[in-house]
ZAKOLDREN-450254 format. One record per residue: residue number from 1; residue in three letters; chain; x, y, z of N, C-alpha, C in turn. Coordinates in pm, 1 decimal. Atoms other than C-alpha are relative to their C-alpha. Example, Ala and Ser with C-alpha at 12.3 -4.5 7.8 and 13.67 -1.06 7.14 Angstrom:
REM residues 2
<site pos="1" code="ALA" unit="A" n_px="89.0" n_py="-119.0" n_pz="0.0" ca_px="1230.0" ca_py="-450.0" ca_pz="780.0" c_px="90.0" c_py="120.0" c_pz="0.0"/>
<site pos="2" code="SER" unit="A" n_px="-82.0" n_py="-119.0" n_pz="-6.0" ca_px="1367.0" ca_py="-106.0" ca_pz="714.0" c_px="-77.0" c_py="109.0" c_pz="73.0"/>
***
This chain:
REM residues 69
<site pos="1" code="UNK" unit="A" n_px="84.4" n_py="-116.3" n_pz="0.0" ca_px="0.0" ca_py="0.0" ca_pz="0.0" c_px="89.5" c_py="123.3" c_pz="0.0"/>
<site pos="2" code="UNK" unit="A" n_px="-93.6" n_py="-106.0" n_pz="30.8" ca_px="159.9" ca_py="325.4" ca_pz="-83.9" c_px="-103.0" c_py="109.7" c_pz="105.0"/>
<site pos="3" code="UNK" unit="A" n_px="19.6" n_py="-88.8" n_pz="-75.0" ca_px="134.7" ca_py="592.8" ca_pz="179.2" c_px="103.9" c_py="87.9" c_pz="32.8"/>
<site pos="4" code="UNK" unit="A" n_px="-67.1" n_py="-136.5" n_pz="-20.5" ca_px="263.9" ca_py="939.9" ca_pz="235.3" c_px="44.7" c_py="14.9" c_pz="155.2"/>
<site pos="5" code="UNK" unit="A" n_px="-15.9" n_py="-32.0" n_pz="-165.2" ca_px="438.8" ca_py="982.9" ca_pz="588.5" c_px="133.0" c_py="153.9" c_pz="-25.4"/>
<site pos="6" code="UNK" unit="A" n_px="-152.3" n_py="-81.5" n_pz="-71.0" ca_px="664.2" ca_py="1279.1" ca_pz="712.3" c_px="80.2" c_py="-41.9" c_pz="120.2"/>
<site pos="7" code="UNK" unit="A" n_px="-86.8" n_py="47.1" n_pz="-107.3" ca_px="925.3" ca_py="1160.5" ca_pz="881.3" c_px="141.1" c_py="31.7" c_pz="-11.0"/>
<site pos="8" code="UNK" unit="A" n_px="-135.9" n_py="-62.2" n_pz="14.8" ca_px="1237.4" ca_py="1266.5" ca_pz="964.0" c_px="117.2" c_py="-65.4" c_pz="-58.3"/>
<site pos="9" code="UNK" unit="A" n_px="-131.6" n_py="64.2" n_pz="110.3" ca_px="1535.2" ca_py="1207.0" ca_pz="696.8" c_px="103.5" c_py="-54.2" c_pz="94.9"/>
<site pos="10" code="UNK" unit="A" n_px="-88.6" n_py="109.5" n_pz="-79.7" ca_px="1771.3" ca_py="1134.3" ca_pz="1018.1" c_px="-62.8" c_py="-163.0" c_pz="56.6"/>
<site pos="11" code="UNK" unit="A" n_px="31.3" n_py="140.1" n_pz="-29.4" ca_px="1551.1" ca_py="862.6" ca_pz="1146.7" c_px="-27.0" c_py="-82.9" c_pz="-100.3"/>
<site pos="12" code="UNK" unit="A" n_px="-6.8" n_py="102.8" n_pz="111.7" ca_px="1483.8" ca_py="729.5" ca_pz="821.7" c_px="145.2" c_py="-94.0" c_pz="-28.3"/>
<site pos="13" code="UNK" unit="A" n_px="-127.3" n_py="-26.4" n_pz="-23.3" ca_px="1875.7" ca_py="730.6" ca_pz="811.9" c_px="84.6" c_py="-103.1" c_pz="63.2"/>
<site pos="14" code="UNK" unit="A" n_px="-73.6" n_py="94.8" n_pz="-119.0" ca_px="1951.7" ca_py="539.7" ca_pz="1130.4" c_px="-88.2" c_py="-154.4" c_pz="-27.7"/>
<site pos="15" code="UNK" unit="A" n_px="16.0" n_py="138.5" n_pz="46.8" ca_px="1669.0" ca_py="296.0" ca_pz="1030.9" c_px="61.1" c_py="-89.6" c_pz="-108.2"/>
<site pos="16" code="UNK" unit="A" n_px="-61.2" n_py="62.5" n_pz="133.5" ca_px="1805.1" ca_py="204.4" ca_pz="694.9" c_px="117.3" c_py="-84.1" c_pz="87.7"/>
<site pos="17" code="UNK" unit="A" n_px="-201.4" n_py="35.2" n_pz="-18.5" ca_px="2167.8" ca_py="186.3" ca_pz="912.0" c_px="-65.5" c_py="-144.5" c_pz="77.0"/>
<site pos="18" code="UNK" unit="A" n_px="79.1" n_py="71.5" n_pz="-59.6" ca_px="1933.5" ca_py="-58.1" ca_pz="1167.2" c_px="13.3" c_py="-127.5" c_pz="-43.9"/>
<site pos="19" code="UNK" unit="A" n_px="75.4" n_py="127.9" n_pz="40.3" ca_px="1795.2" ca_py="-299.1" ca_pz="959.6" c_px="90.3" c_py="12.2" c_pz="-142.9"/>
<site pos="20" code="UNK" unit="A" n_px="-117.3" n_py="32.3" n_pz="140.9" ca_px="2087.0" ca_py="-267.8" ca_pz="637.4" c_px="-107.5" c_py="-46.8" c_pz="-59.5"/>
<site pos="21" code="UNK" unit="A" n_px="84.8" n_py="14.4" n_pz="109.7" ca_px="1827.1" ca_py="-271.0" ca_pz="418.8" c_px="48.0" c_py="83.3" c_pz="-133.2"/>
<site pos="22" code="UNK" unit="A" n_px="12.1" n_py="-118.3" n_pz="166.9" ca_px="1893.5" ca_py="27.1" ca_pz="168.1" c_px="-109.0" c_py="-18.0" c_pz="-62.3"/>
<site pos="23" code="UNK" unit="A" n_px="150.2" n_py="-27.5" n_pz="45.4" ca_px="1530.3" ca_py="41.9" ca_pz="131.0" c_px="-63.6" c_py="87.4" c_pz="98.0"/>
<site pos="24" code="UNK" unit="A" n_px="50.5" n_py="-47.7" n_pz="-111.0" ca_px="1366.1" ca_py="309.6" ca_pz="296.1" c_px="-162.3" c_py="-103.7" c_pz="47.6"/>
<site pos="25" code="UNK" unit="A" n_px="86.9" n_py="52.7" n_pz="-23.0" ca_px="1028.6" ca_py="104.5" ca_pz="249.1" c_px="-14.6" c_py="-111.2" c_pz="116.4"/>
<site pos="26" code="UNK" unit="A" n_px="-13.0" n_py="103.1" n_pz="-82.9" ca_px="1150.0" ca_py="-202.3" ca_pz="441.3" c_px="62.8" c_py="37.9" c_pz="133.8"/>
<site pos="27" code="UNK" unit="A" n_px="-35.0" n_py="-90.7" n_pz="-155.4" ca_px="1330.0" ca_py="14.0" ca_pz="722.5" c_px="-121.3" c_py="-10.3" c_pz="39.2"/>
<site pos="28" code="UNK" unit="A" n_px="111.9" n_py="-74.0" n_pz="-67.6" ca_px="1017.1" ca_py="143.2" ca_pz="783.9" c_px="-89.2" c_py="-122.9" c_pz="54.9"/>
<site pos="29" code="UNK" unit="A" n_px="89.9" n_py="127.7" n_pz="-102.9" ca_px="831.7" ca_py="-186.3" ca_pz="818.0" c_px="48.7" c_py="-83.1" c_pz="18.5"/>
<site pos="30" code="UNK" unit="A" n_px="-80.0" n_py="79.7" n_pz="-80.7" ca_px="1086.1" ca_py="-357.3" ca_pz="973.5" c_px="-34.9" c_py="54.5" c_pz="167.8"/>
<site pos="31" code="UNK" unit="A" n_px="0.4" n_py="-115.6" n_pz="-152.5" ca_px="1085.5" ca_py="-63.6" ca_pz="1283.7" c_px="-157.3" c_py="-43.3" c_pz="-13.7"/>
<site pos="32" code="UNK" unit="A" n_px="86.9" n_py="-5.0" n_pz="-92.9" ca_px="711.9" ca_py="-98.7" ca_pz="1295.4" c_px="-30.8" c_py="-105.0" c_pz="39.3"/>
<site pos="33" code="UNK" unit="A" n_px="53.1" n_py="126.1" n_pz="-26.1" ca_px="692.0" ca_py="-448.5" ca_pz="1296.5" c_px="80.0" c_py="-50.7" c_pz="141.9"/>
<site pos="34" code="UNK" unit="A" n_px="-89.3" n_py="19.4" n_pz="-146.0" ca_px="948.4" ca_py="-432.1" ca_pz="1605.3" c_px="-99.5" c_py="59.7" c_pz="73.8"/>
<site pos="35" code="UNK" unit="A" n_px="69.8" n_py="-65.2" n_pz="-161.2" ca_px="758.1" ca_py="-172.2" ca_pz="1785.0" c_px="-135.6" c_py="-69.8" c_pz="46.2"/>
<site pos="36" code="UNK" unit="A" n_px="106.1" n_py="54.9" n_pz="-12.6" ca_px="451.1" ca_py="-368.2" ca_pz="1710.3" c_px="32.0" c_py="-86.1" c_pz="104.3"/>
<site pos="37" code="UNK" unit="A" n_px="-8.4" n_py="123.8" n_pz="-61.4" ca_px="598.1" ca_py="-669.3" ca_pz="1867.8" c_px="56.1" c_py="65.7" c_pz="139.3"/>
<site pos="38" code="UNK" unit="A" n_px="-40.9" n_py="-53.6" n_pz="-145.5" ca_px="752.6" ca_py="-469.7" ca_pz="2147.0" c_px="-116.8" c_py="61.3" c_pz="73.6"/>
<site pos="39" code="UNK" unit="A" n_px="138.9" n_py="-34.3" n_pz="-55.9" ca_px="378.5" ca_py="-331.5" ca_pz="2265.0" c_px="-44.8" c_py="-106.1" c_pz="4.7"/>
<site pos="40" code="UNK" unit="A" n_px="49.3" n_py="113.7" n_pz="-50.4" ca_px="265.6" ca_py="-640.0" ca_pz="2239.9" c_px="54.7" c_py="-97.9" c_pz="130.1"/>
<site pos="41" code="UNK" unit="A" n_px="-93.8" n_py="81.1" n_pz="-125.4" ca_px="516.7" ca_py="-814.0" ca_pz="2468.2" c_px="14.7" c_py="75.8" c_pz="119.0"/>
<site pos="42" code="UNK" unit="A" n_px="58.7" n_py="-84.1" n_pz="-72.1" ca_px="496.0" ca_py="-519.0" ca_pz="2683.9" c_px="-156.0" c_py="-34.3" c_pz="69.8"/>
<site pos="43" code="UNK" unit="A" n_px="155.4" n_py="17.7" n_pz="-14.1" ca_px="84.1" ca_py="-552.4" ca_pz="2707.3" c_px="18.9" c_py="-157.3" c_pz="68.5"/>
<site pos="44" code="UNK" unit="A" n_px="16.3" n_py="115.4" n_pz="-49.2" ca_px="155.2" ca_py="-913.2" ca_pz="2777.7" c_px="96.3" c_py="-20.0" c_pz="118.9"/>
<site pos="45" code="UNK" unit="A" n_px="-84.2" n_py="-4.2" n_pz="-123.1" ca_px="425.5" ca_py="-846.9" ca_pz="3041.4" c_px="-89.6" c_py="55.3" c_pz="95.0"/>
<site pos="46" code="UNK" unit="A" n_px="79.0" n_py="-96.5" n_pz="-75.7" ca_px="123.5" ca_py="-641.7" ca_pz="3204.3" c_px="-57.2" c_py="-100.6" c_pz="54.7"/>
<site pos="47" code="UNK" unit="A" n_px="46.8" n_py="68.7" n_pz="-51.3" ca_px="-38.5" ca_py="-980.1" ca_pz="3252.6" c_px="58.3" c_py="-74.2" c_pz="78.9"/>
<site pos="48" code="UNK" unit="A" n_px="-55.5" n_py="116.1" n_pz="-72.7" ca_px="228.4" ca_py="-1144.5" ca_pz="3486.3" c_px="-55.6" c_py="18.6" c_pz="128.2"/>
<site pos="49" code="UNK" unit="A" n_px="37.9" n_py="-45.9" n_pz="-136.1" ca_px="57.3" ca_py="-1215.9" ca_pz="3831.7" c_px="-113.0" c_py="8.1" c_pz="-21.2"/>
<site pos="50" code="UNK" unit="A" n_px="173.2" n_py="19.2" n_pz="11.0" ca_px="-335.8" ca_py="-1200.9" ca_pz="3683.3" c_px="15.5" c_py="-104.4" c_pz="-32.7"/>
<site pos="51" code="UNK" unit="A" n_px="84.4" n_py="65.1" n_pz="51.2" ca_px="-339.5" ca_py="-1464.8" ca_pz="3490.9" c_px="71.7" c_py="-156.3" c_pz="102.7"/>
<site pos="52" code="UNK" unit="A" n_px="1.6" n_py="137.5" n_pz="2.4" ca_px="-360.7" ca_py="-1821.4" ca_pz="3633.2" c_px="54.8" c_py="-115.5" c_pz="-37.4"/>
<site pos="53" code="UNK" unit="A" n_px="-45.8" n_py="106.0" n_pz="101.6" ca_px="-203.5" ca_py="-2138.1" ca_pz="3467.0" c_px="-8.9" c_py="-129.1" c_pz="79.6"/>
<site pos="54" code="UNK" unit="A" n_px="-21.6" n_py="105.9" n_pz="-46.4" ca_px="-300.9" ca_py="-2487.0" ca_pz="3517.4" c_px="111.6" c_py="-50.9" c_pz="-91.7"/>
<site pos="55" code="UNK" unit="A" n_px="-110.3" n_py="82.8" n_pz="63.7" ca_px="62.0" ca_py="-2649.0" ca_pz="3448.1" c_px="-34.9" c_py="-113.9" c_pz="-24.3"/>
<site pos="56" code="UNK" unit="A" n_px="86.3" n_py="143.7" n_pz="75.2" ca_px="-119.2" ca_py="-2998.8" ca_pz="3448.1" c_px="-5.3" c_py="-30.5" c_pz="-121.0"/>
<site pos="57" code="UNK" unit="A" n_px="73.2" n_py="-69.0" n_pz="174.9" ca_px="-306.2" ca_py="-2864.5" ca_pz="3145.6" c_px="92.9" c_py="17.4" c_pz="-109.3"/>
<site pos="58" code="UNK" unit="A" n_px="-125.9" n_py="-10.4" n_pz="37.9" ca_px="-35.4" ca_py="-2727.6" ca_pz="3037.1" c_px="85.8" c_py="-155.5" c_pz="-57.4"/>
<site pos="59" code="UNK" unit="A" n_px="-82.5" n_py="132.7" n_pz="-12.9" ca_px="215.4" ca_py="-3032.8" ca_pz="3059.4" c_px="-94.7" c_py="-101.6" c_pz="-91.6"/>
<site pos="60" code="UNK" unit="A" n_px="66.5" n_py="95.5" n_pz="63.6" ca_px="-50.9" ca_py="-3243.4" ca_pz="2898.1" c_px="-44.6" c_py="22.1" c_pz="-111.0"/>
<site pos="61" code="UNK" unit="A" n_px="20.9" n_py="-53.6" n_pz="147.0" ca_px="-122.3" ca_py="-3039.0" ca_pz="2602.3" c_px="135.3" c_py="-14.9" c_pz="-68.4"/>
<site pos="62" code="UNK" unit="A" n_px="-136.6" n_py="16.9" n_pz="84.3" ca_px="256.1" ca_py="-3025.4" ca_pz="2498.5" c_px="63.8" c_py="-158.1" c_pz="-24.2"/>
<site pos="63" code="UNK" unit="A" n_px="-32.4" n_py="129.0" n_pz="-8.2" ca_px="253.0" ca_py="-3407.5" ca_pz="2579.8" c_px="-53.2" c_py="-36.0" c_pz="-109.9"/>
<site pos="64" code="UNK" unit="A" n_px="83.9" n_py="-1.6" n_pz="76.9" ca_px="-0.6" ca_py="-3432.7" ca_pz="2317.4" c_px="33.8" c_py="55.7" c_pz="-124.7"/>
<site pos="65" code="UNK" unit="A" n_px="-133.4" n_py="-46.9" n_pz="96.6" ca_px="220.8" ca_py="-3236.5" ca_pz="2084.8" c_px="32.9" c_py="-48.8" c_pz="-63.8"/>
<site pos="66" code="UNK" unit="A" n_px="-130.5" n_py="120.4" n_pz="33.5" ca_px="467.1" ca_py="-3424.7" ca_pz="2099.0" c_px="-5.2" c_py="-133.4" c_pz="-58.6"/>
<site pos="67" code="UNK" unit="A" n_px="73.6" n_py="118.2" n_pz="85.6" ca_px="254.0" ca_py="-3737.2" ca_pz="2028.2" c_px="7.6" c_py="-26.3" c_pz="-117.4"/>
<site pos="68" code="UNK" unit="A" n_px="57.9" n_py="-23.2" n_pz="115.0" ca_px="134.4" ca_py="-3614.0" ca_pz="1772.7" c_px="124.5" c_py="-7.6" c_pz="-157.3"/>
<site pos="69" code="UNK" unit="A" n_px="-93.8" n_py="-16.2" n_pz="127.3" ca_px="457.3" ca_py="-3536.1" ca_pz="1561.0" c_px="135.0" c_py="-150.8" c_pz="-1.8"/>
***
């Protein structure tokens, strides 16, 4: 998809240097596909301590896996 951004020629710059692409296109969605994944892992670091886990469950699903392959 072709889209118009302003963004600054140094950070374009340092991304290119980043991700050695020499594409500004793929800089660019390289960096968001990091920051994406870094908010996400973030957001999911937010859940340590709510959530629950039966290891059982657990343990017996990966047993099952493993079966399987």
């Amino acid at each position: 998809m072709r889209t118009t951004l302003n963004i600054s020629g140094d950070l374009i710059k340092e991304a290119e240097a980043i991700y050695q692409t020499g594409n500004r296109s793929k800089a660019v969605e390289n960096a968001l596909r990091d920051a994406i994944k870094m908010k996400k892992l973030e957001a999911f670091k937010q859940l340590k301590g709510k959530i629950q886990f039966d290891t059982n469950s657990v343990d017996k699903l990966r047993s099952l896996e493993n079966d399987e392959k």
